[in-house]
VMD Tcl script that draws the C-alpha trace (Angstrom):
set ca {
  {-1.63 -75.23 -18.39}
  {-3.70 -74.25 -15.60}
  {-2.88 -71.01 -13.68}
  {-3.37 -69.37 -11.04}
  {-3.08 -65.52 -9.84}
  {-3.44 -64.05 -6.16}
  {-3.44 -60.36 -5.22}
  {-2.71 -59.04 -1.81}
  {-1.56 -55.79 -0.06}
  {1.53 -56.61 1.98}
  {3.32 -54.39 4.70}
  {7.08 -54.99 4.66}
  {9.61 -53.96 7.59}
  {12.98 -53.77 8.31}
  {13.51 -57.01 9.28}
  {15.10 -58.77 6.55}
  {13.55 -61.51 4.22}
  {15.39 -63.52 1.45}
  {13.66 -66.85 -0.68}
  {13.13 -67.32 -4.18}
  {9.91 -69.42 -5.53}
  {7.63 -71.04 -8.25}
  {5.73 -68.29 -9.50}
  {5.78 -64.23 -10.75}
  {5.88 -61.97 -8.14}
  {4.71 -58.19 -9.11}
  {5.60 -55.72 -6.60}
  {4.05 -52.28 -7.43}
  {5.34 -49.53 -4.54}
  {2.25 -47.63 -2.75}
  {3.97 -46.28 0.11}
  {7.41 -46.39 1.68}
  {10.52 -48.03 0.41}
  {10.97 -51.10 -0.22}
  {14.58 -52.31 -0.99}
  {14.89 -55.58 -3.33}
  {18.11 -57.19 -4.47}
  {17.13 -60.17 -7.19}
  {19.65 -62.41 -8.34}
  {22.37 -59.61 -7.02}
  {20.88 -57.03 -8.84}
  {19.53 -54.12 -6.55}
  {16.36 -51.55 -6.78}
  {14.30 -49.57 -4.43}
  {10.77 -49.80 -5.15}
  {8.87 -46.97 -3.65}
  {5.35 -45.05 -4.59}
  {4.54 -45.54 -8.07}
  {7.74 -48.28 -8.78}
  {7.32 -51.58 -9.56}
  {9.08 -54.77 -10.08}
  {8.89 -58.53 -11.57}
  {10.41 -61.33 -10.19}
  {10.74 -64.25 -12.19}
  {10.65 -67.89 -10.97}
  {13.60 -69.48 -9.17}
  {14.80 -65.88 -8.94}
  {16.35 -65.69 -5.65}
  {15.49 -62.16 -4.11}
  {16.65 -60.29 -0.90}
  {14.47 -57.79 0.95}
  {13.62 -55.40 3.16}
  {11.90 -52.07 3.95}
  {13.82 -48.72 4.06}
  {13.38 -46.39 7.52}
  {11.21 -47.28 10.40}
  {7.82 -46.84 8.77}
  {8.03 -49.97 6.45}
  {6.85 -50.05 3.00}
  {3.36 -51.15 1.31}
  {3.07 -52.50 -1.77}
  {0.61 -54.23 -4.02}
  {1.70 -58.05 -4.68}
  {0.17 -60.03 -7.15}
  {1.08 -63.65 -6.90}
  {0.82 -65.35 -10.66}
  {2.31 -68.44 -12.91}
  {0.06 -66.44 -15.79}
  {3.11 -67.39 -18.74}
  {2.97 -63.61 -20.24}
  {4.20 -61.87 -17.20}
  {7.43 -63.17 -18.37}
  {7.53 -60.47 -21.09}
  {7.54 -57.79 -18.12}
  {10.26 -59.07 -16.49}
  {13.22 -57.15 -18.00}
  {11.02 -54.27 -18.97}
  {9.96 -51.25 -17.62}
  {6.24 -50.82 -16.99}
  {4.76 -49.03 -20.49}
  {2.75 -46.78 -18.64}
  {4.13 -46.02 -15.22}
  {1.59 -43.27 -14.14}
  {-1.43 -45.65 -15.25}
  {0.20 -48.51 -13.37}
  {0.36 -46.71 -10.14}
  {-3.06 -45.07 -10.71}
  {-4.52 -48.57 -11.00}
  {-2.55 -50.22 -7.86}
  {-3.99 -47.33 -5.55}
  {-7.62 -48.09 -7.27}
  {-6.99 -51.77 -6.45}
  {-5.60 -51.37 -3.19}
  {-8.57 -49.04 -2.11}
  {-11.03 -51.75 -3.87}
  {-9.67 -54.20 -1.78}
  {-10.09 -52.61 1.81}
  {-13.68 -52.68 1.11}
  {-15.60 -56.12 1.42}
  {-18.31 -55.04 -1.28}
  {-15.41 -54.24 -3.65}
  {-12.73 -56.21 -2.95}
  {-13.71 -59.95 -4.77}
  {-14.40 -57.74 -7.89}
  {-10.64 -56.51 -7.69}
  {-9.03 -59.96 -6.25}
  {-10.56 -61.03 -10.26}
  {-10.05 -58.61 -12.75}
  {-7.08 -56.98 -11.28}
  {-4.56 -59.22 -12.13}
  {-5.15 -59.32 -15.72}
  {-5.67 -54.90 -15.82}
  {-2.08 -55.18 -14.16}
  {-1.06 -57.09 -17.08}
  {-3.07 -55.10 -19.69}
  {-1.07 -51.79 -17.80}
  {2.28 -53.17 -17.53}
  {2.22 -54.46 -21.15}
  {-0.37 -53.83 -23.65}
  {-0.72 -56.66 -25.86}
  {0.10 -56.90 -29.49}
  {-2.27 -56.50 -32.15}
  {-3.43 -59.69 -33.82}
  {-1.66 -58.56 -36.96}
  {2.11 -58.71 -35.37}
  {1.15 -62.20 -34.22}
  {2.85 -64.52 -36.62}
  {0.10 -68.21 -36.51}
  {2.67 -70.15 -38.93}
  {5.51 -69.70 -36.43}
  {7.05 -73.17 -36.36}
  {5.63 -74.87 -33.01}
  {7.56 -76.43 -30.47}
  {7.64 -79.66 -28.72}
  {8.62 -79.21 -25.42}
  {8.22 -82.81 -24.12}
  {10.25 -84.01 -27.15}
  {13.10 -80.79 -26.11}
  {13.07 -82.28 -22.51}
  {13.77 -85.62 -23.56}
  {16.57 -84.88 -25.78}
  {18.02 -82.22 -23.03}
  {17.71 -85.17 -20.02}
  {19.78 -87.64 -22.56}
  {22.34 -84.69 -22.97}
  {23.68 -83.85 -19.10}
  {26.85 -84.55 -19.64}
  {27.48 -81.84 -21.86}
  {27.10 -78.01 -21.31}
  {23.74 -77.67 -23.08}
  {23.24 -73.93 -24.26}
  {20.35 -71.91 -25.21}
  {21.80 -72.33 -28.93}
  {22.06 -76.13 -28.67}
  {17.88 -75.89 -27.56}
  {17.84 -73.17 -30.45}
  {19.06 -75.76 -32.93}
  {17.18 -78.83 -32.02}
  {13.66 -76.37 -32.38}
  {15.50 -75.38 -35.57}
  {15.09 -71.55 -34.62}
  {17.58 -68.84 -33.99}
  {18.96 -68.45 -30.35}
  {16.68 -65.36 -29.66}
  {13.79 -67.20 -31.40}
  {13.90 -69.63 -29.42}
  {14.59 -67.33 -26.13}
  {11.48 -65.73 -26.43}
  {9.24 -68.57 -27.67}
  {10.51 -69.89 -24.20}
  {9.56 -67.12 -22.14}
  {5.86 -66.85 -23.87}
  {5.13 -70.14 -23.60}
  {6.91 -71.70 -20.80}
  {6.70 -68.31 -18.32}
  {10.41 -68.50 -17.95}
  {13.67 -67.69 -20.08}
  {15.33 -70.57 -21.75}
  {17.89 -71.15 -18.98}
  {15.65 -71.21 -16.33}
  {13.46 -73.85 -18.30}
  {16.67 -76.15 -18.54}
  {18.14 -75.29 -14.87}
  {14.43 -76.56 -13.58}
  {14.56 -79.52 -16.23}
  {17.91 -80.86 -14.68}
  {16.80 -80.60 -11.00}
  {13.58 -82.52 -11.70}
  {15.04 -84.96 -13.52}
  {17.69 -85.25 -10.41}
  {14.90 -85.16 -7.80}
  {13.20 -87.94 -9.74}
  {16.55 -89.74 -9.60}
  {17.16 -89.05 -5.27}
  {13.18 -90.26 -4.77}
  {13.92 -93.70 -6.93}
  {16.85 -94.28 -4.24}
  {19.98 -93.77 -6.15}
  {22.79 -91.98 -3.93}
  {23.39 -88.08 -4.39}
  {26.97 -89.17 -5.91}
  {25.62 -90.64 -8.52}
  {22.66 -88.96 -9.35}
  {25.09 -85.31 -9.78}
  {27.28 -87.70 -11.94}
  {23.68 -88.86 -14.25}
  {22.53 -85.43 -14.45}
  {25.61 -82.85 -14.77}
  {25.94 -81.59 -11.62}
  {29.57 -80.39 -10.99}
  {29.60 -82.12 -7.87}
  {27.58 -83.81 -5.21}
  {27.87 -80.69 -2.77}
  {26.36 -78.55 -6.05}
  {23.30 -80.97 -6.26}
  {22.68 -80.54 -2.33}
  {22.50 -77.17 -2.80}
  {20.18 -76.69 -6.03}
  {18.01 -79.27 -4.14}
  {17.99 -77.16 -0.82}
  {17.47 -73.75 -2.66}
  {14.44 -75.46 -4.31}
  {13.19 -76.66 -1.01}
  {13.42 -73.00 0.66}
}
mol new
graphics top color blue
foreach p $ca { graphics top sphere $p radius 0.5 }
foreach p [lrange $ca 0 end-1] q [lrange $ca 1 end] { graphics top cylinder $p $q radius 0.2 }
display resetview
């Protein structure tokens, strides 16, 4: 899969944002306060803080006080961020010690492409140093994600669970949770919440009525399908 990783120094205000999308989204605090609420859950990311947001994650904010915040934002669909996402950073003072270095790179022109392509994966490399070759298990049992999708978009009208994935890969549940985050950049439910909407997008673009395209693909209702589709479209 082909990805793609942007870095940029942004300068948030009070005003207040809110919009979810495709992608990671690193936010490491260089100055100010910036307030975040993700999927309800709220943190204040100032100097030296940090955050992931994972994609589809729907998050609020908004800068604390009247001088705004500043942060370092790298863009990414790079899969292995997903291991950062419900972890703190492993090295907090080398993490912020590398965003100011990064930041200062890229206010100067003779510096800054140098940054804009190596930073991204030293923000990785900081945030989560990766495992030695000897913990990484090359027999693991590999999965077919195509054939998953097509047995999950046969399934909608049932309340498909991360266990009844887990089963079908033959794996345990967390097996198969973290398989899904390494190789598909998202957890499990995510994966299948996208899965469904596609399929139902698919379904709206080849004509066939929002009634009954909720009805082929699970939606509790028509009104719930409008509003996956709209949140997607934000």
């Amino acid at each position: 899969m082909h990805t793609t990783s942007t870095l940029s120094l942004r300068d948030y205000g009070s005003s207040r944002g809110s919009h979810a999308h495709d992608h990671f989204q690193v936010l490491v605090g260089l100055d100010g306060v910036l307030e975040i609420e993700v999927e309800g859950r709220g943190a204040g990311i100032g100097a030296g803080e940090a955050q992931v947001v994972a994609p589809g994650d729907r998050h609020d904010f908004e800068a604390r006080g009247h001088h705004g915040s500043v942060c370092l934002v790298l863009d990414t669909t790079h899969a292995p961020w997903a291991r950062c996402a419900e972890r703190a950073p492993a090295d907090v003072p080398q993490l912020h010690a590398l965003a100011r270095y990064l930041a200062h790179c890229m206010k100067q022109p003779q510096h800054a492409a140098l940054a804009l392509q190596h930073g991204p994966a030293l923000l990785l490399e900081a945030w989560s140093p990766a495992p030695s070759s000897s913990m990484t298990d090359t027999r693991r049992r590999r999965i077919d994600w195509r054939a998953l999708a097509a047995w999950a978009r046969a399934r909608w009208h049932a309340p498909l669970t991360v266990s009844d994935l887990a089963e079908v890969a033959c794996l345990s549940a967390s097996q198969f949770a973290q398989r899904c985050r390494e190789e598909q950049g998202v957890s499990a439910m995510h994966w299948l919440r996208a899965l469904r909407l596609a399929h139902a997008r698919e379904l709206r673009l080849d004509g066939l009525s929002v009634a009954e395209t909720a009805r082929r693909t699970g939606y509790r209702s028509p009104s719930a399908l409008t509003a996956a589709l709209r949140r997607r479209n934000a």
